[in-house]
VOTOR-669473 format. One line per 10 residues: their letters; for each residue y negated, z negated, x negated of C-alpha. Coordinates in Angstrom, 2 decimals, always signed. Layout:
<banus>
a) Y/Z/X; ...
</banus>
This chain:
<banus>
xxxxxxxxxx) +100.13/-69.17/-50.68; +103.26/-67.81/-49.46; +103.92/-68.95/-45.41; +107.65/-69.93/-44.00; +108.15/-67.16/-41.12; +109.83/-68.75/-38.19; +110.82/-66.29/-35.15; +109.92/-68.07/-31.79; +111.71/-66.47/-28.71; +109.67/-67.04/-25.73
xxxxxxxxxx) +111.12/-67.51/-21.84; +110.84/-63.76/-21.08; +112.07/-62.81/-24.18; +108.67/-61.64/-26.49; +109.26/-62.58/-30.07; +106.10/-64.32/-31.84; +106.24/-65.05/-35.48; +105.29/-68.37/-36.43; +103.96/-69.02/-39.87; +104.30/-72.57/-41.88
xxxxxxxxxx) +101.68/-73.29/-44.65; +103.00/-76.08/-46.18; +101.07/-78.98/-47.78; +101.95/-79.81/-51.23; +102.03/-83.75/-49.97; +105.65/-85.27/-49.53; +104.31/-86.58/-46.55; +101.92/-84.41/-44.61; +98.59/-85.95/-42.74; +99.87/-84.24/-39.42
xxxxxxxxxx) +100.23/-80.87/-38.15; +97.61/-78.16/-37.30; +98.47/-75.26/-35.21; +95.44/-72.33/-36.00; +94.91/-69.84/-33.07; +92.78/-66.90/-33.54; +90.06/-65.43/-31.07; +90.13/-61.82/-29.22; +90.38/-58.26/-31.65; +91.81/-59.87/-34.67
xxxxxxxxxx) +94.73/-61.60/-36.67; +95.51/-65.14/-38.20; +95.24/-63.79/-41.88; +91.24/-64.17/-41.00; +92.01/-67.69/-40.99; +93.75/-68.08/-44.96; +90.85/-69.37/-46.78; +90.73/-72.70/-43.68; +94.20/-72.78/-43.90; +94.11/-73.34/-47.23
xxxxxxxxxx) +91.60/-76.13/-47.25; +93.62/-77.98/-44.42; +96.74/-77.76/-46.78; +94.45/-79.63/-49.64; +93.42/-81.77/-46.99; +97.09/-82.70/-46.75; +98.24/-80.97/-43.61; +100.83/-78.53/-42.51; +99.20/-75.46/-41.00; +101.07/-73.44/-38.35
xxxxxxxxxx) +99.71/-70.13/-37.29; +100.59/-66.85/-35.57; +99.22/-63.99/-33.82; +98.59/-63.64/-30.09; +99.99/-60.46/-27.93; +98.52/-57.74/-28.29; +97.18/-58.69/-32.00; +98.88/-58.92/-35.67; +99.14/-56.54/-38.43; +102.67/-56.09/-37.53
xxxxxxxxxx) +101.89/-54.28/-34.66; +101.02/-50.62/-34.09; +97.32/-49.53/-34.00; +98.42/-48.00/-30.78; +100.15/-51.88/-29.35; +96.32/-53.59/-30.37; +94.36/-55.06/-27.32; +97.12/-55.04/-25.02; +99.04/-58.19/-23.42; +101.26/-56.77/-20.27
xxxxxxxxxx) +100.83/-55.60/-17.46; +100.45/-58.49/-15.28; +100.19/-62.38/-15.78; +99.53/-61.57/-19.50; +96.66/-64.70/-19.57; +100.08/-67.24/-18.38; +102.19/-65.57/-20.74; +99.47/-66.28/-23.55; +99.32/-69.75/-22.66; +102.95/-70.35/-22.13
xxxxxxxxxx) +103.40/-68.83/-25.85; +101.20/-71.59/-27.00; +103.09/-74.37/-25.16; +106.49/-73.35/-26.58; +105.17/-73.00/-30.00; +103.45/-76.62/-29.74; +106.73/-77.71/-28.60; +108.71/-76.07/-31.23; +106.10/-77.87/-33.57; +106.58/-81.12/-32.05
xxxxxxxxxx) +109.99/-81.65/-32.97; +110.29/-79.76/-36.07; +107.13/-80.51/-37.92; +107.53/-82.75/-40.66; +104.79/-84.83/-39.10; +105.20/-85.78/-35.51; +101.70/-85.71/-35.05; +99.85/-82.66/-34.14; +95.81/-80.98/-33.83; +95.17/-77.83/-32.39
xxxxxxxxxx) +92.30/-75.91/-33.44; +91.14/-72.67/-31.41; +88.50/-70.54/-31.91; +86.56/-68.07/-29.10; +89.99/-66.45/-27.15; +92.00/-68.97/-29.03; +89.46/-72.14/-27.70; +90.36/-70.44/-24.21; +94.22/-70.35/-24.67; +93.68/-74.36/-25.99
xxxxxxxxxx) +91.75/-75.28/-22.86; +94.62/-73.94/-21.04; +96.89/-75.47/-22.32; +95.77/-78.82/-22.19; +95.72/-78.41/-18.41; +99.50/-78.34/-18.68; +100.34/-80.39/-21.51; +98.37/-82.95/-23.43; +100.90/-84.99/-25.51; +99.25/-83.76/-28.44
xxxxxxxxxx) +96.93/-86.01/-30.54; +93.77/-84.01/-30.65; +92.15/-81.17/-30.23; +88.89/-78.53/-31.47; +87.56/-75.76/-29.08; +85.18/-73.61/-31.61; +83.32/-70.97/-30.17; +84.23/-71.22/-26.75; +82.63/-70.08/-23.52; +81.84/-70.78/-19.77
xxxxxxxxxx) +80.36/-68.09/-17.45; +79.28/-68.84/-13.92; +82.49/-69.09/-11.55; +80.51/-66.22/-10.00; +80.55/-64.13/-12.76; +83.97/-65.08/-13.57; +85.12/-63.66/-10.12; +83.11/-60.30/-10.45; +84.69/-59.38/-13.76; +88.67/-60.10/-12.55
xxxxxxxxxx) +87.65/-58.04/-9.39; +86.32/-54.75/-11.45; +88.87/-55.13/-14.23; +91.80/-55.50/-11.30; +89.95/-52.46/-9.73; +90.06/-50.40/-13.47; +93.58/-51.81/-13.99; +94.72/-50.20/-10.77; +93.29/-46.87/-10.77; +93.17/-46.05/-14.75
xxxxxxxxxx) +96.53/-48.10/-15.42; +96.78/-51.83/-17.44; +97.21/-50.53/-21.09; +94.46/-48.02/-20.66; +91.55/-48.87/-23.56; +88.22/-49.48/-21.87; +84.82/-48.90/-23.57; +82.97/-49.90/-20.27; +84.24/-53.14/-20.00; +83.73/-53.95/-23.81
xxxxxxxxxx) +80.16/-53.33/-23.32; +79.92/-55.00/-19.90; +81.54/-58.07/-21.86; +79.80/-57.58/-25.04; +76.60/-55.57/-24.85; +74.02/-57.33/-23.43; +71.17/-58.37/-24.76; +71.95/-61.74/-25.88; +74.51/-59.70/-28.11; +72.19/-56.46/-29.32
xxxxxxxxxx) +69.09/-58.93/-29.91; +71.33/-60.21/-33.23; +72.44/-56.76/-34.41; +70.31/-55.62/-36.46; +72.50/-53.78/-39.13; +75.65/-53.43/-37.57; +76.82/-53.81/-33.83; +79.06/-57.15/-35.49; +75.78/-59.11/-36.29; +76.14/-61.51/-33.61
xxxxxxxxxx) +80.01/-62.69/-34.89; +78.02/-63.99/-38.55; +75.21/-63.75/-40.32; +77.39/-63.29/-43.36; +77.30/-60.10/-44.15; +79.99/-59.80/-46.42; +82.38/-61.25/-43.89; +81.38/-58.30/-41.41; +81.74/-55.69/-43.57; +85.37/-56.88/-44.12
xxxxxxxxxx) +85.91/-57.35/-40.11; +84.50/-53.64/-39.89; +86.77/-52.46/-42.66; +90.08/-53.71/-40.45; +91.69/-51.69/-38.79; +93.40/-54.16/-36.64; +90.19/-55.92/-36.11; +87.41/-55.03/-33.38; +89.40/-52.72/-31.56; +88.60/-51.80/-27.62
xxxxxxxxxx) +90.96/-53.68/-25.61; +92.80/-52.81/-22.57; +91.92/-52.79/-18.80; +94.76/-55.65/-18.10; +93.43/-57.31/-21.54; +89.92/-57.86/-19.83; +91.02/-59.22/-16.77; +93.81/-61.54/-18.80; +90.52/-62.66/-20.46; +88.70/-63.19/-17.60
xxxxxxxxxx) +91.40/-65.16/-16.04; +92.06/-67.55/-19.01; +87.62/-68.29/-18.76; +87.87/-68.89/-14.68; +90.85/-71.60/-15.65; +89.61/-72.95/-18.36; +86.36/-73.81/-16.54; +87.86/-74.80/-13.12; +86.87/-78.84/-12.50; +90.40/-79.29/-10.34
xxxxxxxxxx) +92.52/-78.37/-13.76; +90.10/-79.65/-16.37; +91.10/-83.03/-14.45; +94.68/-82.32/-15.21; +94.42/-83.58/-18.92; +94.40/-87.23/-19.78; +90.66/-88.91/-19.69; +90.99/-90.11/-23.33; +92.30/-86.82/-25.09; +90.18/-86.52/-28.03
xxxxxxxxxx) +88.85/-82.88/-27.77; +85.67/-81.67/-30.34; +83.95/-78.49/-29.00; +82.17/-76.41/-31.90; +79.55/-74.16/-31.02; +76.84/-72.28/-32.80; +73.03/-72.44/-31.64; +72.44/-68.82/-31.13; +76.17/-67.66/-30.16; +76.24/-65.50/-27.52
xxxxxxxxxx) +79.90/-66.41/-26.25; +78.85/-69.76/-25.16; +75.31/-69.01/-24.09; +73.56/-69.98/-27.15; +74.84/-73.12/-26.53; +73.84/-73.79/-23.07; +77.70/-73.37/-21.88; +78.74/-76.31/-24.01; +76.25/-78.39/-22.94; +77.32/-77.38/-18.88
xxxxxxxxxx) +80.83/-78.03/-20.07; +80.45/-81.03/-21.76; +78.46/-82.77/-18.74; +81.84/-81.42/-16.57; +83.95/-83.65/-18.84; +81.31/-86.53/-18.08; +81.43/-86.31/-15.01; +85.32/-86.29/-15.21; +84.94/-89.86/-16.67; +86.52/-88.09/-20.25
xxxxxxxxxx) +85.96/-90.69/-22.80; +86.50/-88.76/-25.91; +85.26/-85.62/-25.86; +82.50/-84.69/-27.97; +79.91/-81.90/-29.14; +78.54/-80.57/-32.23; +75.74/-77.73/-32.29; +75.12/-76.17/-35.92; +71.19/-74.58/-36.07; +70.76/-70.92/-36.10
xxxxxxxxxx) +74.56/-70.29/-35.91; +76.23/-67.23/-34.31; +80.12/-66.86/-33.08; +82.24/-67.48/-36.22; +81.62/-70.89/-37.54; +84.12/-70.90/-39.93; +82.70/-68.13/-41.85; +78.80/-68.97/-41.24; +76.80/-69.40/-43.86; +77.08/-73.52/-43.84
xxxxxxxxxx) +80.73/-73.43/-43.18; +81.48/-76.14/-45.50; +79.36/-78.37/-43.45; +81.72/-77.03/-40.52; +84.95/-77.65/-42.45; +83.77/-81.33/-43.40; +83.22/-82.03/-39.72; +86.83/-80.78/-38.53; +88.50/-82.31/-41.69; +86.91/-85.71/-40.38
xxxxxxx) +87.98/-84.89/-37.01; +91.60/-84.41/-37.55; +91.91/-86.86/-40.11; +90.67/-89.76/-37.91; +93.03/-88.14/-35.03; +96.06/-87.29/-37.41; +96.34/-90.53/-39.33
</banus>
C-alpha cells in the first residue's frame, strides 16, 4: 500500500508531508484525514488506514512537528520555540483545506487520537465546514490544573531553554498513579493491553521519546483550549463529533473527562455529539484487544456522515 506524497507549505514556511491512501473505488465514500497522538508517527496508523480504504475511503495522513521518521532522533519531541500549539493547529487547518478542494470527494471526516483528538478540538473552534468528526482518546484536566502545568513548563522553558528534553515533566504528565497502577510489565501498559503492540512501540526509536520543555507547555496549551466553554461554543451546534474513550484510560480520567466534556456540549445545546465507552479499555483503542468492535463503530460513523 504505496501512499501519494504531497508537500504542504505552511504560512511560516514548515514543510509537512501529506500522504494519500487511495481507495480502490472510482468514486470514494469521502475523505478521512488520520492524525496521530504525542511520541509517535502516522505509520502506527497503516493497518486502520487500510481498513478505511476497503471501506471505500481516501485516507490522508501525516506527521505532526516534532514527530515522523523523517526526522532526526535529535528533532523528536520538539515543536518551536513559541506558539508551537497554534502552529500545530494551523498545520491542520491548511491541510483540511488543501483536502477540501483537492480530494476526490468533497466530503471530509477527521479522526484524531490522544494529541491528535486535541489538535481536532482545536480546530473545530476555528473551522467546522467539515462533515464530521471522531476525538479518540482525548482528555480534559481541571482548568486549574491546566494553568499550573503552562506556568511550570513556561518557568522550565525559560530557565533550561524550549528544546531542552525534560524527564520531570514526562513524569509529572505521565507518572501518576492512575498511569503506574496499569504497568505491570512495562512502564507502556497503560497505552494497551496488547502486548505485542507495546513491545513494537518500545522497539521504535521514534516512538516514546521525552519531549521538550516548549513541547509540554504546547501540550498544555492545546488541553486549556480545547476545554475552554467560550471556544467550544465557536463550532456549529449540529457538527456531528463521536468522542472514543476507553474505561480505564488514564488520559481522559478513566472516562470521567468524557463524561464532564460531553455534559459541556449539553449544556452548549450541541445536538450531535455523542459518546462511546469500551469496558476495561486503556489509551489506544485502535489497537485494544476488541478493536474490531472499535473499527465497526467509526466505519458506521463516517459512513452515515460521509455518504
Amino acid at each position: 500500500m504505496e501512499p501519494i506524497q504531497i508537500q504542504i507549505t505552511q504560512n511560516d514556511g514548515y514543510k509537512t508531508n501529506l500522504f494519500l491512501f487511495k481507495s480502490s473505488d472510482e468514486t470514494p465514500a469521502g475523505s478521512v484525514l488520520v492524525m496521530h497522538g504525542m511520541a509517535e508517527h502516522y505509520g502506527r496508523y497503516l493497518d486502520f488506514i487500510q481498513a478505511l480504504t476497503l471501506q471505500g475511503f481516501d485516507v490522508y495522513t501525516y506527521n505532526h512537528r516534532g514527530h515522523g521518521t523523517d526526522k532526526k532522533l535529535s528533532e523528536l519531541g520538539f515543536i518551536a520555540k513559541k506558539n508551537g500549539a497554534t502552529l500545530v493547529v494551523n498545520d491542520a487547518l491548511t491541510i483540511c483545506n488543501y483536502i477540501k478542494e483537492n480530494g476526490r470527494s468533497n466530503k471530509l471526516g477527521i479522526f484524531g487520537h490522544s494529541m491528535g483528538s486535541l489538535i481536532l478540538r482545536c480546530l473545530l473552534q476555528k473551522q467546522d465546514n467539515f462533515e464530521c468528526a471522531i476525538a479518540s482518546s482525548t482528555t480534559m484536566p481541571s482548568a486549574a490544573v491546566s494553568a499550573a502545568g503552562i506556568i511550570l513548563a513556561n518557568l522550565l522553558a525559560t530557565f533550561q531553554g524550549p528544546a531542552k528534553r525534560s524527564e520531570f515533566l514526562q513524569k509529572v504528565m505521565f507518572g501518576g498513579k492512575e498511569y503506574t497502577s496499569l504497568c505491570t510489565r512495562t512502564t507502556y501498559d497503560w497505552l494497551t493491553r496488547n502486548n505485542t503492540v507495546i513491545g513494537r512501540y518500545m522497539d521504535d526509536p521514534y516512538c516514546g521519546f521525552t519531549c521538550t520543555t516548549s513541547f509540554y507547555r504546547d501540550l498544555v496549551v492545546l488541553c486549556k483550549r480545547a476545554a475552554t466553554k467560550q471556544n467550544i461554543a465557536k463550532t456549529r451546534r449540529d457538527f456531528p463529533l463521536l468522542f472514543l474513550t476507553g474505561e480505564k484510560d488514564p488520559v481522559g480520567g478513566c472516562s470521567s473527562q468524557l463524561i464532564a466534556l460531553q455534559k459541556i456540549y449539553n449544556s452548549l445545546g450541541f445536538s450531535n455529539t455523542s459518546l462511546t465507552i469500551y469496558a476495561e479499555d486503556r489509551h489506544e483503542l485502535l489497537n485494544e484487544l476488541n478493536a474490531s468492535e472499535v473499527y465497526q463503530d467509526i466505519f458506521n460513523f463516517l459512513h452515515t456522515h460521509l455518504q
